[in-house]
C-alpha positions as CSV (number, residue, x, y, z in Angstrom):
1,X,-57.8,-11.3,41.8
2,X,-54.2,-10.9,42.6
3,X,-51.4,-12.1,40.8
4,X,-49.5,-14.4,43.0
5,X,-46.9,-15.2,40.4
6,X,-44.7,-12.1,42.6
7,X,-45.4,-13.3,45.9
8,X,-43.8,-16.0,47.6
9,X,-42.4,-19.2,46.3
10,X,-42.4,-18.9,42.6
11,X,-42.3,-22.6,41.7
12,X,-45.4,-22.9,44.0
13,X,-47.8,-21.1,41.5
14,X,-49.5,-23.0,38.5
15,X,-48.1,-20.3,36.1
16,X,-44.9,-21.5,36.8
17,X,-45.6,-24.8,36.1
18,X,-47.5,-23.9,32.7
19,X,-44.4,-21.6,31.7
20,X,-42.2,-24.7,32.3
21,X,-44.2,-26.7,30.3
22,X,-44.1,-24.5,27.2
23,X,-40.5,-24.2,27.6
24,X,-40.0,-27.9,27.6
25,X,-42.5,-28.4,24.8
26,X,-41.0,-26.0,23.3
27,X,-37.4,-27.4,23.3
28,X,-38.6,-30.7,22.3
29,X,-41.0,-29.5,19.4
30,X,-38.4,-26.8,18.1
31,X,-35.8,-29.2,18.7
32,X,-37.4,-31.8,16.0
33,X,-38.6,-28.4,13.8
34,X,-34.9,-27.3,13.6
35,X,-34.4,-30.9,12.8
36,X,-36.7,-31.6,10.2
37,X,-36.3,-27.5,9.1
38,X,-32.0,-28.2,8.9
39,X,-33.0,-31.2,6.9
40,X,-34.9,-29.7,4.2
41,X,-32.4,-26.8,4.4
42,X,-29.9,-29.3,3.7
43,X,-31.7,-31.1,1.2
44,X,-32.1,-27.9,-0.5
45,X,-28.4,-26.9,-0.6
46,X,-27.9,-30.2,-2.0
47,X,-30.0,-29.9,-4.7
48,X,-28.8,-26.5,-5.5
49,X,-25.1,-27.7,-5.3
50,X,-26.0,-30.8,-7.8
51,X,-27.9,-27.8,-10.2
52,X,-24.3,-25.7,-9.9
53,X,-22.1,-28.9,-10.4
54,X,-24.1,-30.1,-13.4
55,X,-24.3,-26.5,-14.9
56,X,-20.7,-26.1,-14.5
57,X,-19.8,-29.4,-16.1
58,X,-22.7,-28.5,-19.1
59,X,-20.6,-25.2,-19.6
60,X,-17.0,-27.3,-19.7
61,X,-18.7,-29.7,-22.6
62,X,-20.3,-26.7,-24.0
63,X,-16.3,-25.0,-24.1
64,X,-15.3,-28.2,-25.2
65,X,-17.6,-28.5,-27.8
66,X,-17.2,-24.8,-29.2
67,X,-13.5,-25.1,-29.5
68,X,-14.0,-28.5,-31.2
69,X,-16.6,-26.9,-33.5
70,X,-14.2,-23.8,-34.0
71,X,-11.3,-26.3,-34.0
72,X,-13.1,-28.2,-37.0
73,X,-14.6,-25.2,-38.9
74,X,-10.7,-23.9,-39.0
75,X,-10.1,-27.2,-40.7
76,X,-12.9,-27.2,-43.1
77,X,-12.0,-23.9,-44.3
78,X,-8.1,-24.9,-44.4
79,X,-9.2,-28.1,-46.7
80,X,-11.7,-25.8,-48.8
81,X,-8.7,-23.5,-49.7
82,X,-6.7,-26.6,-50.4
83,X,-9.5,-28.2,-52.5
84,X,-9.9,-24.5,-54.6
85,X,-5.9,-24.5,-54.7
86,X,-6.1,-28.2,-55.8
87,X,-8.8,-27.2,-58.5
88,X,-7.1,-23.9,-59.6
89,X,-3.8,-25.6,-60.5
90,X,-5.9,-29.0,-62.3
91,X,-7.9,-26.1,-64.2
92,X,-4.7,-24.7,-65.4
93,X,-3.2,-28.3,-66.0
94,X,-6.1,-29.4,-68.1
95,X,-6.3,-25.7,-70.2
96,X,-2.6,-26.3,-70.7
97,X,-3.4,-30.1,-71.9
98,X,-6.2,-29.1,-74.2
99,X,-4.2,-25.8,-75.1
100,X,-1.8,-28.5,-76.3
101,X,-3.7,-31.1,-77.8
102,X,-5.7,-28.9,-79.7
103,X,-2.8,-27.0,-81.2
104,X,-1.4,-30.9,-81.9
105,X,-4.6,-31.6,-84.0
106,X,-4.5,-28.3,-85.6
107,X,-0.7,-28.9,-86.8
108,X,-2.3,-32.5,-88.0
109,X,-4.9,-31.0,-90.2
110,X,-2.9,-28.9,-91.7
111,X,-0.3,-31.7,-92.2
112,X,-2.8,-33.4,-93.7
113,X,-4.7,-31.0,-95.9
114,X,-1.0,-30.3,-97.3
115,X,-0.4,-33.9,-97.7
116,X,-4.0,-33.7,-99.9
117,X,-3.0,-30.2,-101.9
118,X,0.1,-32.2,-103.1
119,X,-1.6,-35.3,-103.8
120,X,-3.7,-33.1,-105.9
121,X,-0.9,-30.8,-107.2
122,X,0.7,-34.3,-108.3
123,X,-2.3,-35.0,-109.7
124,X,-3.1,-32.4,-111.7
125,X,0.5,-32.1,-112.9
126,X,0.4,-35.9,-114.1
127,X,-2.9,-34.9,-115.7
128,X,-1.6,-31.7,-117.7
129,X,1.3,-34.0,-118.8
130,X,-1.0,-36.8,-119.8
131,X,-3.3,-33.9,-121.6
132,X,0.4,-32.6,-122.7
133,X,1.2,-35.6,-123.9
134,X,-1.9,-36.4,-125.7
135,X,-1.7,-33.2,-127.2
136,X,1.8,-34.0,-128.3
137,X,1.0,-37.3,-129.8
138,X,-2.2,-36.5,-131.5
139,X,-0.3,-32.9,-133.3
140,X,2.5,-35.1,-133.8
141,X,0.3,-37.7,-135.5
142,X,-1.4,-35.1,-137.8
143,X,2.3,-33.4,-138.4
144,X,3.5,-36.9,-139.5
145,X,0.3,-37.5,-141.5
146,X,1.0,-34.5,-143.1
147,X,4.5,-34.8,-144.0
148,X,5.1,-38.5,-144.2
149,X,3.8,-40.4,-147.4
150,X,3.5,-44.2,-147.2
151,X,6.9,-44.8,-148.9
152,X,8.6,-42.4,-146.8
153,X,7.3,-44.3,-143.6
154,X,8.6,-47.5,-145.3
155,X,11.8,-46.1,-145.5
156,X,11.9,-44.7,-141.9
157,X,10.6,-47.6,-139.9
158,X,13.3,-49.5,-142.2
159,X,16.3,-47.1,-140.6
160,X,14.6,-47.5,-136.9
161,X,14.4,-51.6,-137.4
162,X,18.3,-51.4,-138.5
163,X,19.2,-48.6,-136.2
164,X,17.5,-50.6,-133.2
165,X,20.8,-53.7,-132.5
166,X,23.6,-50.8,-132.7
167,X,21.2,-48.6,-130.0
168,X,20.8,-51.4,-128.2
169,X,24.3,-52.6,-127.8
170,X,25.8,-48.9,-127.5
């Protein structure tokens, strides 16, 4: 068997014909694969463009959010030095205050244990004299008893009774 394919009018052959065929099938069916392939290719870049957009807006809130968080923990530890300042100086204030205080109570104790050591100094002095006195009157008494006879203190009781309107207007 020859291959007429060579020989003569080309288009004439059934090989021809079957090539053409292909070609056009071919055309049409790649056609509507490069369709459907472009497509999905396009679907695909899409989807990976959506991915990339999202991720890059994620990372801006994720900045965001760090320097908010960084932003804030400057803050807290700004107000936690205020707060320990704040503390220091009212722990100072209120040593100072009870410094104070206690040293006011300690100078009114002392006031008053003085006020009571010269209550009892007055006391004991107005004792000793009343023991003085009693002393006094009761040697006095025996002296008297002693010395003065019952005429004698008729006589001086007398003098004091006659004694007593010249004292009193003198």
């Amino acid at each position: 068997m020859e291959y007429h394919a060579l020989q003569g009018q080309f288009w004439a052959s059934g090989t021809f014909w079957v090539f053409i065929a292909i070609l056009i099938f071919a055309l049409l069916a790649g056609r509507k694969l490069v369709k459907a392939m472009t497509s999905m290719l396009d679907a695909r870049t899409l989807a990976v463009q959506a991915a990339l957009d999202e991720a890059a807006q994620l990372k801006a809130e994720a900045e965001a959010m760090l320097a908010d968080a960084k932003q804030k923990q400057a803050q807290a530890t700004e107000d936690a030095k205020q707060i320990l300042a704040n503390a220091h100086a009212e722990a100072q204030r209120l040593a100072a205050e009870l410094g104070a205080e206690a040293e006011a109570t300690a100078r009114r104790r002392e006031r008053m244990a003085m006020e009571r050591i010269e209550g009892a100094e007055a006391a004991a002095v107005k004792e000793v004299r009343a023991a003085a006195i009693d002393i006094a009157t009761a040697a006095s008494t025996a002296i008297l008893q002693d010395i003065v006879s019952n005429d004698t203190d008729a006589a001086l009781i007398d003098n004091a009774i006659a004694a007593l309107p010249k004292a009193l207007r003198g």
